[in-house]
C-alpha positions as CSV (number, residue, x, y, z in Angstrom):
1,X,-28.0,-36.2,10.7
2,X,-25.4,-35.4,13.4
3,X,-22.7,-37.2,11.2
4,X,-24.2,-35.2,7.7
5,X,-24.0,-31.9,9.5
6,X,-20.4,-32.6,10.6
7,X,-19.1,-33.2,7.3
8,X,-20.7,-30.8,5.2
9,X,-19.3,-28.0,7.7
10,X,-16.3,-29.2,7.8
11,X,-16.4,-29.3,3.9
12,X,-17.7,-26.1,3.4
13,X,-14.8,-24.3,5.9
14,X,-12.0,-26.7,4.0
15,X,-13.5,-25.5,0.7
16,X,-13.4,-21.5,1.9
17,X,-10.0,-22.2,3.5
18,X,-8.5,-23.2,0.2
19,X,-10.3,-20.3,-1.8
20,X,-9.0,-17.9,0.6
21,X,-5.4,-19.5,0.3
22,X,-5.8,-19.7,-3.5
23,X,-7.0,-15.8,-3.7
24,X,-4.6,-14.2,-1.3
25,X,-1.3,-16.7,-3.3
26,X,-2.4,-15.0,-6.8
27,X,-0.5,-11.4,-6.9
28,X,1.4,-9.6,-9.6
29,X,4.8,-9.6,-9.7
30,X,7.2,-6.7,-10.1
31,X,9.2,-8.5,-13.1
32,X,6.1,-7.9,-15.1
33,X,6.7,-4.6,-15.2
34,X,10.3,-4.5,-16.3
35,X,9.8,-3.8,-19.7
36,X,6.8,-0.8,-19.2
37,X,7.5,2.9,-19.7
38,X,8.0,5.7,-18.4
39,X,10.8,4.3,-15.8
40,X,9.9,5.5,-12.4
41,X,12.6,6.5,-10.0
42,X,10.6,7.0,-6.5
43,X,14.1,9.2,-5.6
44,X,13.4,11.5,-8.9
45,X,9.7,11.7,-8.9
46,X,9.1,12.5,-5.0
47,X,12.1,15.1,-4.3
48,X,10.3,18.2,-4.1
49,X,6.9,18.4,-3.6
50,X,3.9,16.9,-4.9
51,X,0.2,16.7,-3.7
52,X,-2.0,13.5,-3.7
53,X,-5.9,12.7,-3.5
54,X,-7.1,9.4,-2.2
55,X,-10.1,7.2,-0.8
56,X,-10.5,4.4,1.7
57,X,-13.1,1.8,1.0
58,X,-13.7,-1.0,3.1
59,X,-14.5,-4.7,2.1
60,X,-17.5,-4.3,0.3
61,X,-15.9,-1.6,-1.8
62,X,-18.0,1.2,0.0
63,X,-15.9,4.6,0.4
64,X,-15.2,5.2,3.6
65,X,-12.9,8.1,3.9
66,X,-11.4,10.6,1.5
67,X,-8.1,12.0,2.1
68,X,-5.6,14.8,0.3
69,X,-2.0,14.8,1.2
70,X,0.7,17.7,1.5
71,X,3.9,15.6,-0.1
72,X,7.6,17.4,0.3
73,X,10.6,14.9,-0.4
74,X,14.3,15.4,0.0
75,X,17.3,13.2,-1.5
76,X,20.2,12.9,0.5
77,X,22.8,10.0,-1.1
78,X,20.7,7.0,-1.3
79,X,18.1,8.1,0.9
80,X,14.4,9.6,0.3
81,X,12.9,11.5,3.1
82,X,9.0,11.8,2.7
83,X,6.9,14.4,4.6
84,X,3.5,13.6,4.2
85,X,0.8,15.9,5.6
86,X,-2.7,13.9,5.7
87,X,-6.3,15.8,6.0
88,X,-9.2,13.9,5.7
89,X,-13.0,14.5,4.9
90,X,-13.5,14.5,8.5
91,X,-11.3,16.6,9.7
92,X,-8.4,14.4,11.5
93,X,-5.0,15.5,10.3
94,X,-1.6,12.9,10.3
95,X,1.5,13.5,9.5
96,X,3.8,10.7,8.9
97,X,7.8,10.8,7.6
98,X,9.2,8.1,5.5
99,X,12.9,7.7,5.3
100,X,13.6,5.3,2.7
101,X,16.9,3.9,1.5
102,X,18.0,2.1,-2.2
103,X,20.4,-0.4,-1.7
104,X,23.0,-1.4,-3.8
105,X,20.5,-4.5,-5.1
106,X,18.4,-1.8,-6.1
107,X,15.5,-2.7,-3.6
108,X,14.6,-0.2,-0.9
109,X,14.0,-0.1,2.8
110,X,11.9,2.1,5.3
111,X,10.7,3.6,8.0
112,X,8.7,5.6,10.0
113,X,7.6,6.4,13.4
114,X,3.7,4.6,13.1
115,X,5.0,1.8,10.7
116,X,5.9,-1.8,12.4
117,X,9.3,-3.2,11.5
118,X,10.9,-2.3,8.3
119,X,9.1,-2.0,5.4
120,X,10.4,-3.0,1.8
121,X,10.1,-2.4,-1.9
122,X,11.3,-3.4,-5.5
123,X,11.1,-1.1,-8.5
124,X,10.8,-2.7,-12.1
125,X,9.6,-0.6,-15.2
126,X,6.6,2.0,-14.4
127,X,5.9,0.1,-11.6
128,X,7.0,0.0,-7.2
129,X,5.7,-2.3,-4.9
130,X,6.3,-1.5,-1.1
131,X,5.0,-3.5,1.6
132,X,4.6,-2.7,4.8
133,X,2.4,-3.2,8.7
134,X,1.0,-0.1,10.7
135,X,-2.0,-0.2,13.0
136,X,-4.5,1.2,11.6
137,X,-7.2,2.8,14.2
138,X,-11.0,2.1,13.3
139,X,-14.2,2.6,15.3
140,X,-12.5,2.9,18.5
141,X,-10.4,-0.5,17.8
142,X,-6.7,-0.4,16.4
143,X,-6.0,-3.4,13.7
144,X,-2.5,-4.0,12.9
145,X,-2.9,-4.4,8.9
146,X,-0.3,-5.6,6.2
147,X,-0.2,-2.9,3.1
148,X,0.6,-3.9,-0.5
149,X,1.0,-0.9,-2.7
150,X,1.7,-0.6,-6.1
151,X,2.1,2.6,-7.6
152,X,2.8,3.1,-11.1
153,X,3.7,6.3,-13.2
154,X,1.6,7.4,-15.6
155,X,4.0,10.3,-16.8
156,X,6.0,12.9,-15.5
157,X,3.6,14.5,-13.1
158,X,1.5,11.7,-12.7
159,X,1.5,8.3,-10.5
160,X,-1.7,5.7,-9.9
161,X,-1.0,3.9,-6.5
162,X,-3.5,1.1,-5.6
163,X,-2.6,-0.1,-2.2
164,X,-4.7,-3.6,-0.5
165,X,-4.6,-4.0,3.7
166,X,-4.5,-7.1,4.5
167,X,-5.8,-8.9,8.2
168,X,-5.0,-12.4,8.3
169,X,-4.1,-12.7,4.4
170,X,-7.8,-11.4,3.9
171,X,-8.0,-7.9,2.1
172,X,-10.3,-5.7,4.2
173,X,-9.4,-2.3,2.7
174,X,-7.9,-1.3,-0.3
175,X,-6.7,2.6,-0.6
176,X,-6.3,4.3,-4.0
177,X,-4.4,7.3,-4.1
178,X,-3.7,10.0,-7.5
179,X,0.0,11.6,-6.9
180,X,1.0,15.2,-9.2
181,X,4.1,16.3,-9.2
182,X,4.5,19.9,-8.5
């Protein structure tokens, strides 16, 4: 029985090793995107100021937190500065600035002072996708997560942005935010 139990575990975690590999490889890719309208130009749309309204909800899709952010945006050359003002349903309040550059292969870089390394992004069609680590603090615990977000104009004073964090190649958040231009 010893031997039975051995291999069916074994079987089992080799089975939910590949599905997790096989879910996490699938993504969309920004070239899909090339030929949708309107074009969005993150330097355009986010100089000036714009509000957005967004939710956290944690692996089991439950809403966890709801947020609004106070956006203001200034273009210098080739480089976006974002201040972002965060207050959420519970009263905690962030601020984080973004200072993001377009290089001459059209992708971007950025920072900011709570976001690990570098982060990066590629703009085809309607759509950005700009990926990125923080630590993200939780019950006490902080949890450095990977963020994939895609955000995709709608029209000129609206953009959808549906963003996954990542532990271990595992989604165990997903963030959806509604951006209008003001």
């Amino acid at each position: 029985m010893t031997v039975l139990h051995s291999f069916l575990r074994k079987g089992f975690l080799g089975l939910m090793a590949a599905s997790v590999l096989l879910l996490t490889s699938c993504s969309a890719d920004i070239k899909d995107y090339a030929q949708t309208q309107p074009r969005l130009d993150i330097f355009s749309y986010f100089n000036g100021d714009s509000v957005a309204y967004g939710m956290v909800q944690d692996y089991t899709n439950k809403q966890t937190r709801r947020f609004t952010a106070k956006i203001r945006g200034d273009v210098v050359g080739d480089t976006l500065t974002l201040h972002e003002d965060f207050v959420y349903n519970d009263g905690e309040k962030q601020t984080r600035v973004w200072h993001i550059r377009k290089l001459a292969d059209g992708t971007y870089t950025g920072t900011a002072g709570d976001i690990i390394g570098t982060a990066t992004g590629k703009s085809a069609g309607n759509a950005f996708n700009w990926n990125y680590v923080m630590d993200v603090k939780s019950g006490g615990s902080t949890y450095r997560l990977t963020f994939d977000d895609w955000i995709y104009q709608q029209d000129e004073q609206h953009l959808f942005n549906a963003t996954s964090l990542k532990k271990f190649g595992v989604e165990v958040a997903r963030v959806t935010l509604f951006f209008e231009k003001k």
